[in-house]
MIDO-589971 format. One record per residue (C-alpha): residue number from 1; y negated, x negated, z. Coordinates in steps of 0.02 Angstrom, whole numbers. Layout:
+-----+--------+--------+--------+
:  nr :      v :      u :      w :
+-----+--------+--------+--------+
: NUM :      Y :      X :      Z :
...
+-----+--------+--------+--------+
END
This chain:
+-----+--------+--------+--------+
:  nr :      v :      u :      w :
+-----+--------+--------+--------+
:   1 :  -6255 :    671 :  -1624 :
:   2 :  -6290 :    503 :  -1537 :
:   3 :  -6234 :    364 :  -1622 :
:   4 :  -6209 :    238 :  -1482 :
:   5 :  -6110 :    389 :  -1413 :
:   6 :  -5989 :    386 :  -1551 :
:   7 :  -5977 :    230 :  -1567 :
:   8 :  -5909 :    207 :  -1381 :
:   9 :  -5808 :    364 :  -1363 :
:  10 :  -5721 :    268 :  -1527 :
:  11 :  -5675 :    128 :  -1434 :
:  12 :  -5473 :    111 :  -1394 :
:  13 :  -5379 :    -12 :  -1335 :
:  14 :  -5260 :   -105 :  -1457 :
:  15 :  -5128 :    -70 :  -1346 :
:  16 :  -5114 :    129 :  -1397 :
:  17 :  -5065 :     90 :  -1547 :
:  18 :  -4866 :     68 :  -1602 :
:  19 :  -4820 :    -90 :  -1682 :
:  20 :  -4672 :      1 :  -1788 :
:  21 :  -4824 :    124 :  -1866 :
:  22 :  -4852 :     64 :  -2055 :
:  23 :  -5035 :    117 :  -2018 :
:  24 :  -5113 :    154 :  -1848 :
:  25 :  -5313 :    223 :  -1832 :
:  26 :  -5370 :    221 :  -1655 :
:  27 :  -5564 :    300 :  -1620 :
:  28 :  -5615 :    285 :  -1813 :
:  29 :  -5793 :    336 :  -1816 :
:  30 :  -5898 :    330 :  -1990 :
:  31 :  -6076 :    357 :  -2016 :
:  32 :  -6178 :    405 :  -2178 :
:  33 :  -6351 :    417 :  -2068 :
:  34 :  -6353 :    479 :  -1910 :
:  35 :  -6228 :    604 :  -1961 :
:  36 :  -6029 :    566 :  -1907 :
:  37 :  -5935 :    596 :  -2063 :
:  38 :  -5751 :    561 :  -1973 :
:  39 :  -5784 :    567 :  -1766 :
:  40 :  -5659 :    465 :  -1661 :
:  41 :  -5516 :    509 :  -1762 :
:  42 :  -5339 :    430 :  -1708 :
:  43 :  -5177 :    437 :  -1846 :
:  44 :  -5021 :    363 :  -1829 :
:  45 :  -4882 :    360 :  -1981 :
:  46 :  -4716 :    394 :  -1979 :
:  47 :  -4646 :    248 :  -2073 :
:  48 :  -4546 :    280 :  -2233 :
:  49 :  -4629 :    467 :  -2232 :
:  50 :  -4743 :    575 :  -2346 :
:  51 :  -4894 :    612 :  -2282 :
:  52 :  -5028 :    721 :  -2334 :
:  53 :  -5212 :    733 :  -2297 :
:  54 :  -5279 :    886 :  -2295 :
:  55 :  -5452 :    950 :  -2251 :
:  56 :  -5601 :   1051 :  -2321 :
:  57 :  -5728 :    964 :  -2440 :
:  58 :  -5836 :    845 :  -2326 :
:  59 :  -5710 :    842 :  -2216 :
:  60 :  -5709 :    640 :  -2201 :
:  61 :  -5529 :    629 :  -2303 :
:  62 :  -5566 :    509 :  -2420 :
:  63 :  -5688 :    422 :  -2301 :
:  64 :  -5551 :    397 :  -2173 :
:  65 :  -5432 :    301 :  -2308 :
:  66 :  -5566 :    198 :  -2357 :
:  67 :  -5630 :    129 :  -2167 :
:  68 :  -5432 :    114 :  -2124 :
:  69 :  -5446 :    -17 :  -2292 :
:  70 :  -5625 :    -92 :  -2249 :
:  71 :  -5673 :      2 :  -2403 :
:  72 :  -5821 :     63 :  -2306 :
:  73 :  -5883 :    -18 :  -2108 :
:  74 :  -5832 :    106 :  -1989 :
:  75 :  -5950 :    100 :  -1855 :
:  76 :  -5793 :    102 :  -1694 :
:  77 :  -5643 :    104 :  -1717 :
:  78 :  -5505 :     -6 :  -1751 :
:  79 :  -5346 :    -13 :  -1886 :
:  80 :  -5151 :    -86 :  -1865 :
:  81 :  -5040 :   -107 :  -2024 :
:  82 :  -4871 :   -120 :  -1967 :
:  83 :  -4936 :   -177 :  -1810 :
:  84 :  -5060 :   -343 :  -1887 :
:  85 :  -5227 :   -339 :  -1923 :
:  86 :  -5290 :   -263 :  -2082 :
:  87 :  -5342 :   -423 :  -2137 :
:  88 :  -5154 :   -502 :  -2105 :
:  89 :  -5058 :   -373 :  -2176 :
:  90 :  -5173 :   -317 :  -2341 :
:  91 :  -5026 :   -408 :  -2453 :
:  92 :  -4910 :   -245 :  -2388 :
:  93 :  -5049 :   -109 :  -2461 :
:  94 :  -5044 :    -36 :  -2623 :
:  95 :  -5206 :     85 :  -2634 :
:  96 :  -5254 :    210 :  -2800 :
:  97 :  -5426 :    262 :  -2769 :
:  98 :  -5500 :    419 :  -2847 :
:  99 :  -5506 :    398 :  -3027 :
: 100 :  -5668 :    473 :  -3039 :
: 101 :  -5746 :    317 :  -2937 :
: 102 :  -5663 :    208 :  -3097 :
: 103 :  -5790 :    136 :  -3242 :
: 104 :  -5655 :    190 :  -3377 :
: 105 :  -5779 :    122 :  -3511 :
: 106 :  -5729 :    -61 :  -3436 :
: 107 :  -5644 :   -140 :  -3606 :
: 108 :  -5434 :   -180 :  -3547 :
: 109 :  -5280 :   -137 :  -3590 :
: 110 :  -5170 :    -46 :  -3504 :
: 111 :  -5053 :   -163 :  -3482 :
: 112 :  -5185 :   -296 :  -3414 :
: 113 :  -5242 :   -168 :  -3298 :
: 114 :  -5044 :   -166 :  -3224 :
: 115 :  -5068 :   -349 :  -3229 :
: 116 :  -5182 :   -345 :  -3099 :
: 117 :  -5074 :   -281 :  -2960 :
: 118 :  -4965 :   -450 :  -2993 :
: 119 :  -5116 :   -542 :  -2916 :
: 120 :  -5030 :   -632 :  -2776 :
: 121 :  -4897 :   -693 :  -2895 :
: 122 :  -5015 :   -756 :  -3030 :
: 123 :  -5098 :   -871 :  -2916 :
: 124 :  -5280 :   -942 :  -2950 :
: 125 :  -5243 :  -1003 :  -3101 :
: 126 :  -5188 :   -804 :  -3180 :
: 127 :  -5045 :   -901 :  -3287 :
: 128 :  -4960 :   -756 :  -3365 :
: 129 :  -4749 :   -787 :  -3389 :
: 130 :  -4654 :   -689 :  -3499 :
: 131 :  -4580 :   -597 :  -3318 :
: 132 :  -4732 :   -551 :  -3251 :
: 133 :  -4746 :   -448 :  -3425 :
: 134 :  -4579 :   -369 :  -3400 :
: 135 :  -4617 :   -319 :  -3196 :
: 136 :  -4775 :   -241 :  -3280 :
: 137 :  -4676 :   -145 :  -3419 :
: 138 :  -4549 :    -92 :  -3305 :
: 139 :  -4691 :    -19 :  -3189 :
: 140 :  -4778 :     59 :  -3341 :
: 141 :  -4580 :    127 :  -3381 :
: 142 :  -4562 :    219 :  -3215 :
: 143 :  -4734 :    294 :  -3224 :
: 144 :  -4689 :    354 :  -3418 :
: 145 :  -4822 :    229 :  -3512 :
: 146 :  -4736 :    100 :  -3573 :
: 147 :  -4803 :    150 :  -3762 :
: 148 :  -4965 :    148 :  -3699 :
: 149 :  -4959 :    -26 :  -3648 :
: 150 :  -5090 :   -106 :  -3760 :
: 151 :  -5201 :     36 :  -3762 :
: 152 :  -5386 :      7 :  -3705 :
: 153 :  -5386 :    103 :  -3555 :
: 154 :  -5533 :    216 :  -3583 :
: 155 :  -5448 :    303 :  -3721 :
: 156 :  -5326 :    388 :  -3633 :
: 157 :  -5326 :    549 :  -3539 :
: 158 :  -5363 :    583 :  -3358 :
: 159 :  -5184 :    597 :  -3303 :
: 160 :  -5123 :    469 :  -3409 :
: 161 :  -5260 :    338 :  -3321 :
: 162 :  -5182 :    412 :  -3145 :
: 163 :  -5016 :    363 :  -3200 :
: 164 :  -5074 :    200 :  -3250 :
: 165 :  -5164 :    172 :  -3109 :
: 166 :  -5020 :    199 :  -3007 :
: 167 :  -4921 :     86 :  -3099 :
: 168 :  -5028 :    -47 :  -3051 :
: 169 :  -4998 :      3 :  -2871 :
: 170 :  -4810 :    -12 :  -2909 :
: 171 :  -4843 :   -195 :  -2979 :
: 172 :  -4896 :   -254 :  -2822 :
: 173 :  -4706 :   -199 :  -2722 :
: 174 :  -4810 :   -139 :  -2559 :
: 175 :  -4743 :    -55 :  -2424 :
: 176 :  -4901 :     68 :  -2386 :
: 177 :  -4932 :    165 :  -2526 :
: 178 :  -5117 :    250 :  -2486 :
: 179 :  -5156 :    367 :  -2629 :
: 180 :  -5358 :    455 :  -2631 :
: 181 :  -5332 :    639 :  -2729 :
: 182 :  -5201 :    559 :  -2863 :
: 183 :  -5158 :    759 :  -2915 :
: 184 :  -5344 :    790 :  -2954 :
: 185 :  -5375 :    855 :  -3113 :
: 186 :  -5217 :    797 :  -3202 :
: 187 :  -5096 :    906 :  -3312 :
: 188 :  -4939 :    960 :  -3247 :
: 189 :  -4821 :    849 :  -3315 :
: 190 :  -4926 :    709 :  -3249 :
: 191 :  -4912 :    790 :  -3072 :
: 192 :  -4733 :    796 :  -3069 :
: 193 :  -4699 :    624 :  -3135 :
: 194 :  -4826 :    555 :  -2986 :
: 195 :  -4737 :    642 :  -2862 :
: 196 :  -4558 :    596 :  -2920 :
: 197 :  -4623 :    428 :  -2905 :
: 198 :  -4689 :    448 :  -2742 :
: 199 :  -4525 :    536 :  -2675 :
: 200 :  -4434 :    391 :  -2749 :
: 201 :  -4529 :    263 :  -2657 :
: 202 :  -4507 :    359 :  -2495 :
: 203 :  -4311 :    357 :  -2537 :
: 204 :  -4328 :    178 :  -2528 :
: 205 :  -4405 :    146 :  -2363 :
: 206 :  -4593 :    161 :  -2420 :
: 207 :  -4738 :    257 :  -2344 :
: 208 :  -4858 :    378 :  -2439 :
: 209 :  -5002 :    443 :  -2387 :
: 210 :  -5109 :    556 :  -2491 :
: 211 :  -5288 :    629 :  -2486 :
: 212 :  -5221 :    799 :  -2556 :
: 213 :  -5303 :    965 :  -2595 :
: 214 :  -5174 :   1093 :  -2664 :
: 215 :  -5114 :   1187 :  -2508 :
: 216 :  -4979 :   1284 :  -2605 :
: 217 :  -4885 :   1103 :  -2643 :
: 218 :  -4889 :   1044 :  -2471 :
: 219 :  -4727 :   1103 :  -2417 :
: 220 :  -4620 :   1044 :  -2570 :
: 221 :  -4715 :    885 :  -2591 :
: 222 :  -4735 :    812 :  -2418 :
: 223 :  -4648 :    789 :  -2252 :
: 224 :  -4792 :    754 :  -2130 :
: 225 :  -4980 :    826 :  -2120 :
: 226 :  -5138 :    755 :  -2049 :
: 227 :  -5275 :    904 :  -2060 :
: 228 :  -5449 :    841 :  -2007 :
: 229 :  -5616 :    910 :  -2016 :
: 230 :  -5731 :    754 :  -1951 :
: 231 :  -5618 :    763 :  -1811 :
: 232 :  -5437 :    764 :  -1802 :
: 233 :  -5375 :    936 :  -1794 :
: 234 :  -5183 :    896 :  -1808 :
: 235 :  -5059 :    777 :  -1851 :
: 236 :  -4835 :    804 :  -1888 :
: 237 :  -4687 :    861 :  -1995 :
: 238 :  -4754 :   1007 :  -2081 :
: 239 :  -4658 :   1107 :  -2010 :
: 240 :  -4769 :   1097 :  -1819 :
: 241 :  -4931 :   1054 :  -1886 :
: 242 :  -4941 :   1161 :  -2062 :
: 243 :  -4978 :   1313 :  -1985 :
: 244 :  -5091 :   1470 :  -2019 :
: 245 :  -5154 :   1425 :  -1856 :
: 246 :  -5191 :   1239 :  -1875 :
: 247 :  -5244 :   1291 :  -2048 :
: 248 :  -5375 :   1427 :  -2001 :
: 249 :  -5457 :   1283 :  -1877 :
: 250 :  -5457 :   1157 :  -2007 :
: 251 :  -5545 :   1263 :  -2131 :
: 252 :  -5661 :   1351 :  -1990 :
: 253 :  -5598 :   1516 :  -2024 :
: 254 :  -5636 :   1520 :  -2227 :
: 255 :  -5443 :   1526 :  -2293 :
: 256 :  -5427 :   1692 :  -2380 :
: 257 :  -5303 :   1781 :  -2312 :
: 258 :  -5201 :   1804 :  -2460 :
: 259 :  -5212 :   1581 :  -2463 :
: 260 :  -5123 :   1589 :  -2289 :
: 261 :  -4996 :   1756 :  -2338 :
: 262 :  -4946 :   1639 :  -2481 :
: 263 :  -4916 :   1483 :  -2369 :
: 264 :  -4832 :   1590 :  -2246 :
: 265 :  -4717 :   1675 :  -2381 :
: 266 :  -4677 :   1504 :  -2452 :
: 267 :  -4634 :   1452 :  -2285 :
: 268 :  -4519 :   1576 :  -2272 :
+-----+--------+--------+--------+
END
């Protein structure tokens, strides 16, 4: 595929995109080589909603979070948070990458790494008062660590490091929460205290979205879908866009059909 192409049929106007969305993608177009790994892809969020990404592996998931943060240079397209400029409105982001692109051997506490999403409030300087200890405890408290808190961070388990990880995210008060895989390979209790966390933030007026993988959780953990597969295939509640259909074109054909008789029964 042309390049040049791409990048100009990415090109859109500012002017498509909604001011009220927490996060707005207009012609995103990203490039490892000549190959497109996410082609002109538009998303808009529903504020104070759950959404979930969902694609095949290469899909450009992961790689479409990342150039809506200027993680990686898109090569068109353009990004609105809560209708500013990524650049203006970065202070209302809270982002938990994959942990496996984490050096876990780095030598911190867990509490320090919570400490870190209190950046804005520490100022230059990084004076640490005794509250911005107790907003990291609490965090570290709602997440289930708090007896963790001066453990060196690479000697705890993989879900235990997601859960602190998002407590760092909670440190920082956002009001996007972007999340890449956070249910990949951790145990199940970690699971359901991440997404009773998640639901809770939604209660309050926050958005979530999630790179997610698990097709059988959609339905009970999310409200809203965005399937791509380089290109956008479908975006909405789950209930119009989570479809056999939809699903069959975002995974070319290659869901077993006892993957979609499950997703249909638990749509039932």
């Amino acid at each position: 595929m042309n390049l040049e192409l791409a990048a100009n049929m990415g090109a859109t106007p500012k002017a498509d995109i909604p001011a009220e969305s927490p996060l707005a993608i207009r012609g995103m177009t990203v490039s490892y080589g000549q190959k497109p790994v996410v082609f002109s892809v538009d998303m808009t969020v529903a504020e104070s909603s759950m959404t979930a990404i969902i694609g095949p592996n290469g899909a450009g998931k992961s790689t479409l979070l990342k150039a809506a943060l200027g993680i990686v240079s898109p090569l068109a397209g353009q990004t609105l948070v809560f209708g500013k400029p990524l650049k203006a409105a970065r202070h209302r982001i809270a982002y938990v990458p994959q942990r496996a692109s984490v050096d876990w051997d780095f030598p911190t506490r867990v509490i320090d790494v919570v400490l870190m999403g209190l950046y804005r409030e520490l100022g230059l300087l990084r004076r640490i008062r005794p509250q911005h200890m107790e907003k990291a405890r609490a965090c570290l408290e709602r997440v289930g660590m708090t007896d963790f808190a001066d453990r060196q961070i690479g000697q705890l388990s993989g879900g235990q490091q997601q859960r602190v990880f998002l407590a760092r995210a909670l440190a920082q008060e956002a009001d996007l929460y972007l999340l890449d895989e956070p249910f990949a390979g951790v145990d199940a209790a970690t699971e359901k205290a991440i997404i009773d966390v998640l639901k809770s933030l939604r209660s309050e007026g926050k958005t979530v979205v999630a790179v997610h993988h698990d097709l059988t959780t959609v339905r009970s953990y999310f409200d809203r879908v965005f399937l791509i597969n380089t290109r956008k295939v479908a975006e909405g509640t789950v209930e119009e866009a989570f479809t056999p259909e939809m699903l069959n074109q975002t995974y070319g054909g290659r869901l077993a059909t006892g993957q979609i008789d499950q997703l249909e029964l638990a749509a039932g």
